[in-house]
C-alpha positions in Angstrom: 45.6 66.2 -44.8 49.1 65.8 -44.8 51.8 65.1 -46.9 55.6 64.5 -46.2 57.6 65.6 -43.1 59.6 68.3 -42.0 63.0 67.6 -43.3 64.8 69.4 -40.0 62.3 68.5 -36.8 59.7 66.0 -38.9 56.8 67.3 -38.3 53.9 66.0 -40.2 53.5 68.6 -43.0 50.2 69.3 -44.6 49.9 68.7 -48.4 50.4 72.2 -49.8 52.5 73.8 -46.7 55.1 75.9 -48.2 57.1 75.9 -44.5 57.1 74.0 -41.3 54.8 75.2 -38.6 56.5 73.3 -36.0 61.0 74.7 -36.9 59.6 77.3 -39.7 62.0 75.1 -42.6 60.9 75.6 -45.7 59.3 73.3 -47.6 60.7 72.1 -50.9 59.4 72.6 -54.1 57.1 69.5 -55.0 58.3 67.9 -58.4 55.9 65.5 -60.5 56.3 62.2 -59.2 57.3 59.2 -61.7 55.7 56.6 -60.2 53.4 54.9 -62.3 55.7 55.3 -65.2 58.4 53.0 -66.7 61.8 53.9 -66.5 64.8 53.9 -69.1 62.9 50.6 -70.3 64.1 49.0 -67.4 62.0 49.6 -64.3 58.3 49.9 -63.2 58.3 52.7 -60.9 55.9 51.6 -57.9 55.8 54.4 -55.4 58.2 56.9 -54.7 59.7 56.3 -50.7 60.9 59.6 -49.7 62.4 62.8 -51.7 64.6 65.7 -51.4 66.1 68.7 -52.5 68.6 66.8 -54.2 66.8 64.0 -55.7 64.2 61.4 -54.7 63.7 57.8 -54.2 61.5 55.4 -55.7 60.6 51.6 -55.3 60.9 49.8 -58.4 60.5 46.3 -60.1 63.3 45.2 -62.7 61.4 44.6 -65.9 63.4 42.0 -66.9 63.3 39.7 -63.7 60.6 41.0 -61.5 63.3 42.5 -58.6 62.8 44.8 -56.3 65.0 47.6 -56.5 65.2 51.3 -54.9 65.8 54.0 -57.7 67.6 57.6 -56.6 66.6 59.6 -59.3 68.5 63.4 -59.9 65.3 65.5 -59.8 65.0 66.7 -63.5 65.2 70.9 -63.4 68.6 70.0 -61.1 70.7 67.8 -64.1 71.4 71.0 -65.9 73.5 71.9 -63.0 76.8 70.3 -64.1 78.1 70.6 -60.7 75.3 68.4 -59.2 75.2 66.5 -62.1 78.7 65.7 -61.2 78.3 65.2 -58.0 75.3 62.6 -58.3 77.4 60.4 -61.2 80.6 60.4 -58.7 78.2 59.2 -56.1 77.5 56.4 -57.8 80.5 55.7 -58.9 81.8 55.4 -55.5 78.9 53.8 -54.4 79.3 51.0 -56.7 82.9 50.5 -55.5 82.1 49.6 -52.4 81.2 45.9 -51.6 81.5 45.5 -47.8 78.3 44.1 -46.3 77.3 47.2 -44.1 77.2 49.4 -47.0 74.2 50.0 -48.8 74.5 48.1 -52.0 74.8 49.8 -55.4 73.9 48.1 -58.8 73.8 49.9 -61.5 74.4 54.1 -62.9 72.1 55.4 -65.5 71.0 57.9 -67.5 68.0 57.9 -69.8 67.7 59.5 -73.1 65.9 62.4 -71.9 69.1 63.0 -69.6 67.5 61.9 -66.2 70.4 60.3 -64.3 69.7 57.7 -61.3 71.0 55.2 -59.2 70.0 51.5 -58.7 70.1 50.0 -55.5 69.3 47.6 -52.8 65.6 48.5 -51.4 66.2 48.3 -47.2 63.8 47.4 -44.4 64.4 48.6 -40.8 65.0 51.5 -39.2 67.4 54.7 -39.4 69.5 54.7 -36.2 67.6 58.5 -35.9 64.0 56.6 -36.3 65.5 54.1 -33.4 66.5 56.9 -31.3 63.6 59.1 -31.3 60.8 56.1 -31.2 63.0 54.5 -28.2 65.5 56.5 -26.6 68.7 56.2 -25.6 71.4 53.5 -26.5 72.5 51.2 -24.2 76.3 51.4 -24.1 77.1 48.0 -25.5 74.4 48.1 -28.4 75.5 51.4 -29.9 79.4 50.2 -29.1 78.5 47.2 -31.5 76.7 49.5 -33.8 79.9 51.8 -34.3 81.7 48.9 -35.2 79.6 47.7 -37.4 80.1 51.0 -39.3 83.7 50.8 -38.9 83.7 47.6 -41.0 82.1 50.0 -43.9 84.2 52.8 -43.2 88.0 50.3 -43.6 86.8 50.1 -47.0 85.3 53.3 -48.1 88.5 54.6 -46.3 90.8 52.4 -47.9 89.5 53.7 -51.8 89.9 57.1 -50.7 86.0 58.1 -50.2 85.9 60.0 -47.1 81.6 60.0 -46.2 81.5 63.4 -44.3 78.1 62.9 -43.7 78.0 59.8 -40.8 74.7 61.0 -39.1 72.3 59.0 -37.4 69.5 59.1 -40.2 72.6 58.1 -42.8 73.3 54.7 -40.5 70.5 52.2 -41.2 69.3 48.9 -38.8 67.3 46.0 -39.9 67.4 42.4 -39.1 69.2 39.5 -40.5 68.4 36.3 -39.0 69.4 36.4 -35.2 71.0 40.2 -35.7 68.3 42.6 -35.4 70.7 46.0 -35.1 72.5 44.9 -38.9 74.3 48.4 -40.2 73.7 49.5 -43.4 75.7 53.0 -44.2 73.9 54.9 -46.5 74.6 58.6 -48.6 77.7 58.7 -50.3 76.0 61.7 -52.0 78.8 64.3 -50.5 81.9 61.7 -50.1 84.8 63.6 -51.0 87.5 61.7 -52.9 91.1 61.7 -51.8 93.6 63.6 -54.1 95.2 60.7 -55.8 93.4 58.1 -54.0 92.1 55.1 -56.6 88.6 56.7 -57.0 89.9 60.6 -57.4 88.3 61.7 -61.0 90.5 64.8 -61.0 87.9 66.4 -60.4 87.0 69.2 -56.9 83.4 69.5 -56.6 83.7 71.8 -53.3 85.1 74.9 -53.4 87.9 75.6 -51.0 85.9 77.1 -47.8 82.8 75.7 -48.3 81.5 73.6 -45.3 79.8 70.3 -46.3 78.3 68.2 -44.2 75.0 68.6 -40.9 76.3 71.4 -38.6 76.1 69.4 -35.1 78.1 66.8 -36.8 81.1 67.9 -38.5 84.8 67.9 -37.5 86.1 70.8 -36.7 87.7 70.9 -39.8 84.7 70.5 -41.4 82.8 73.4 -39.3 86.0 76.1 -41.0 86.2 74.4 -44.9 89.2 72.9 -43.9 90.8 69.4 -45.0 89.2 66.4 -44.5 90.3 63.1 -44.3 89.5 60.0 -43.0 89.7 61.3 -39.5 86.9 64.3 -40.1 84.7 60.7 -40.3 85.8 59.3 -36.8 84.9 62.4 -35.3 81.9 62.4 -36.8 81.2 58.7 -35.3 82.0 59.9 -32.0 79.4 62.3 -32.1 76.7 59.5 -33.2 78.0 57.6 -30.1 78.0 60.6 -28.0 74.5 61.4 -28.8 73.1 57.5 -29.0 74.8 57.1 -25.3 74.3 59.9 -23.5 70.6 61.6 -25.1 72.3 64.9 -25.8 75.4 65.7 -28.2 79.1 66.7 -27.2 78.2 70.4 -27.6 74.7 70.9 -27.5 74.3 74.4 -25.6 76.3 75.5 -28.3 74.4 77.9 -31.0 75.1 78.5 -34.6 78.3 77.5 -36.5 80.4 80.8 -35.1 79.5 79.0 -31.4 80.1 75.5 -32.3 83.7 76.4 -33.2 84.2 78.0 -30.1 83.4 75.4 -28.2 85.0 72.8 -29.9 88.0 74.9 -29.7 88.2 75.5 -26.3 85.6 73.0 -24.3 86.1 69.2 -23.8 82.9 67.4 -24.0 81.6 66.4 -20.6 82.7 62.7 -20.5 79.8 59.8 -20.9 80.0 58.5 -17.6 79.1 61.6 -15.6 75.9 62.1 -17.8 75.4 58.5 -17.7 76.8 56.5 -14.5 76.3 53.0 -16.2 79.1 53.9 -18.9 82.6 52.5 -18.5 85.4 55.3 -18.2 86.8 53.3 -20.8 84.1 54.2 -23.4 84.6 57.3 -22.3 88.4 57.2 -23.3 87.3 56.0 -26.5 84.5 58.3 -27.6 86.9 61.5 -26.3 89.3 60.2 -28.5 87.4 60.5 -31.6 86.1 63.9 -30.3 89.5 65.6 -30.1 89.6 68.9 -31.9 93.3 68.3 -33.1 93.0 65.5 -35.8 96.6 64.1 -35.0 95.0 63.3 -31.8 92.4 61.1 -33.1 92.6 56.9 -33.7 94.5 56.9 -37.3 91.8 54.7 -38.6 89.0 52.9 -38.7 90.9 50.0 -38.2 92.4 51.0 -35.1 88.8 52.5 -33.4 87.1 49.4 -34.6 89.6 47.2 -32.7 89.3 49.7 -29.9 85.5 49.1 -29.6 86.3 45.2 -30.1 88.4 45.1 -26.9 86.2 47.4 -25.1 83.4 44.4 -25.7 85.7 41.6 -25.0 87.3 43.2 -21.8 83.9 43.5 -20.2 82.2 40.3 -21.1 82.4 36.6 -20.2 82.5 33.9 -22.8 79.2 32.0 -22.0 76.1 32.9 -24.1 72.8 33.5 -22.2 69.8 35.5 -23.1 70.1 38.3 -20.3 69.4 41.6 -19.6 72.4 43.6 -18.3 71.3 46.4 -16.3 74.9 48.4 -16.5 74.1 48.5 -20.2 70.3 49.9 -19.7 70.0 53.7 -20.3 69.2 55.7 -17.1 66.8 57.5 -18.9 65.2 56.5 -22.2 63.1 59.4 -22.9 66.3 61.4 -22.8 66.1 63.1 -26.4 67.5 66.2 -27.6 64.7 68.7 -28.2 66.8 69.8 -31.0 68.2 68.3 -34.3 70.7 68.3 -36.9 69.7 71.6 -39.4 69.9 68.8 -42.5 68.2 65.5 -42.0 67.9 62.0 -43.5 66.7 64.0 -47.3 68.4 67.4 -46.9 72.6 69.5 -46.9 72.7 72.5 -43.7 71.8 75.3 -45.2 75.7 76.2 -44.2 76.9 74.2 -47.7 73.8 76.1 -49.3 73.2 73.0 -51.1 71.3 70.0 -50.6 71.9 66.4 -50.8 70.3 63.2 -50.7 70.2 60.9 -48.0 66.8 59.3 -47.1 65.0 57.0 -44.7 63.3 53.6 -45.6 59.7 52.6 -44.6 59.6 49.1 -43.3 60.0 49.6 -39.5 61.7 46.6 -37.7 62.0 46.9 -34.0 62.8 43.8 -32.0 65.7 43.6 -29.9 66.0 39.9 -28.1 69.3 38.0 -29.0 72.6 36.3 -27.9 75.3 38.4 -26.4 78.4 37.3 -24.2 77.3 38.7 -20.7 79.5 40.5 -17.6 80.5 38.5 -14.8 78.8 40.5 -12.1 75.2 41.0 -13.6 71.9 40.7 -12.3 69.7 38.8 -15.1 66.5 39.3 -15.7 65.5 39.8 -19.0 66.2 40.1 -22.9 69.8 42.3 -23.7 69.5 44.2 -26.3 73.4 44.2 -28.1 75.3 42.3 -30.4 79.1 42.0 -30.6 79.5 40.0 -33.0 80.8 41.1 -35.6 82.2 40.6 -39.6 85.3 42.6 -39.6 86.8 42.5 -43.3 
């Protein structure tokens, strides 16, 4: 019988497995669920959706109106940590800041009597980009282009108050459909933003100690990878990695093992450009994606603002404007069982070990996987069937 999944490979675990057979992770300690109960006198707890180190989530109904809601709940022994504790309240603080429409929404920040602190927010449907990735493949270039700037649009803002994310994975950028727009981004796990020293949301307060790397190993900036400064930058770099990876099958550094040889490489390697691993890919993707990927961040786009309007052109250069339902066959991925055999060491519910912490971050059940939809096509394609990107975007 089994349980949850592995939180670094995914594997199926069984009920009372107290490590992954498959990567050897250990498993965390299961906590007494609260579903069933009621809630701070505010919420039936349903079921709970996926849990973590860190925390877990829950579907709930509001009492008071019947809505449907997704809880984060602190897991109980953790709220006498006053570091975490700390942590989880600035999350939602932050979280509750933000209001652009590709970030998950945040209602509410409690705390019950007993001291149990959580998070109310809007319950998703869809797909993690990582659930995309591994149940299809690879990307094709213009999709994950009009992904990124999707992402962008939450990143201007989250940017703009300070919050740097440090966390931009795949399983923390969420797709589901709205109307006609079936790849819809929804950034997720705030739950290691740092705030900017004097920015609007800084409490005062430093929750990481100087030195300590926070964030998934094959993701961070190199800044990140030494406990080094991060800005808004250290979050570009990390989104040329998700492209990268989404693009190409594999990411920028991939033969690269442990943190000691990740900073080697990014140090003195530059990532093999797109187009060599994937002929179909524009050398000006490749331009752009590099760009993020620079080791230096001075030689990085500024902002999210400027690699969002990068992407935009990068779309309108190489389309037509005339709508058709096409397929593109310079956009298809050469090979779409191209995955990496090897993941991030934290995943959608779990910190690297490097932080020696974990964090939340989790995927939502509710799989939504249809592509078909209007897109602005190249001049010189052959047609034949349905395309599967969206350029169109909200940029705020």
């Amino acid at each position: 019988m089994f349980g949850a999944t592995c939180v670094t490979c995914t594997n199926p675990l069984e009920v009372e497995a107290a490590f992954c057979g498959a990567c050897g992770t250990g498993v965390y300690m299961r906590r007494e669920s609260l579903a069933g109960t009621i809630l701070d006198g505010r919420f039936h707890v349903v079921e709970k959706i996926a849990e973590g180190g860190f925390g877990a989530i829950y579907r709930a109904i509001q009492i008071h109106d019947g809505g449907v809601v997704a809880l984060k709940v602190l897991h109980s022994d953790l709220a006498s940590d006053r570091n975490l504790s700390a942590r989880f309240r600035r999350e939602g603080a932050a979280l509750a800041a933000l209001r652009d429409p590709h970030t998950l929404s945040t209602y509410a920040v409690g705390e019950t009597i007993d001291g149990t602190l959580y998070i109310v927010m809007e319950l998703l449907v869809g797909e993690s980009l990582f659930e995309r990735f591994t149940t299809h493949g690879r990307f094709g270039w213009r999709q994950m282009v009009a992904i990124a700037g999707e992402v962008c649009d939450a990143l201007v803002e989250a940017h703009a108050l300070g919050i740097v994310h440090r966390d931009l994975k795949p399983a923390n950028i969420h797709l589901e459909r709205r109307g006609a727009h079936t790849d819809y981004v929804k950034v997720l796990d705030f739950g290691i933003a740092k705030l900017v020293a004097g920015s609007e949301m800084d409490d005062g307060c430093e929750l990481t100690r100087t030195g300590q790397a926070i964030g998934t190993l094959e993701y961070m900036s190199p800044e990140q990878l030494i406990g080094g400064m991060c800005d808004a930058r250290s979050d570009l770099y990390t989104l040329g990695v998700v492209m990268y990876e989404m693009i190409t099958g594999r990411r920028p550094f991939d033969e690269a093992i442990g943190p000691a040889g990740l900073i080697t490489a990014l140090l003195t390697q530059s990532p093999t450009p797109p187009s060599i691993l994937c002929e179909r890919v524009p050398v000006e993707l490749d331009r752009v994606i590099l760009r993020c990927l620079a080791a230096d961040p001075d030689d990085r786009y500024a902002d999210a603002t400027e690699l969002a309007t990068a992407l935009d052109d990068l779309l309108t250069t190489r389309t037509r404007p005339h709508m058709i339902f096409a397929y593109d066959p310079d956009d298809e991925p050469t090979n779409v069982d191209a995955v990496p055999s090897e993941w991030a060491l934290g995943s959608a519910v779990g910190l690297s070990p490097l932080a020696q912490q974990w964090h939340p971050g989790y995927e939502h059940d509710g799989s939504q996987r249809t592509y078909g939809h209007l897109l602005p096509m190249p001049a010189a394609c052959h047609y034949e069937s349905i395309v599967r990107s969206d350029p169109a975007r909200r940029r705020g």
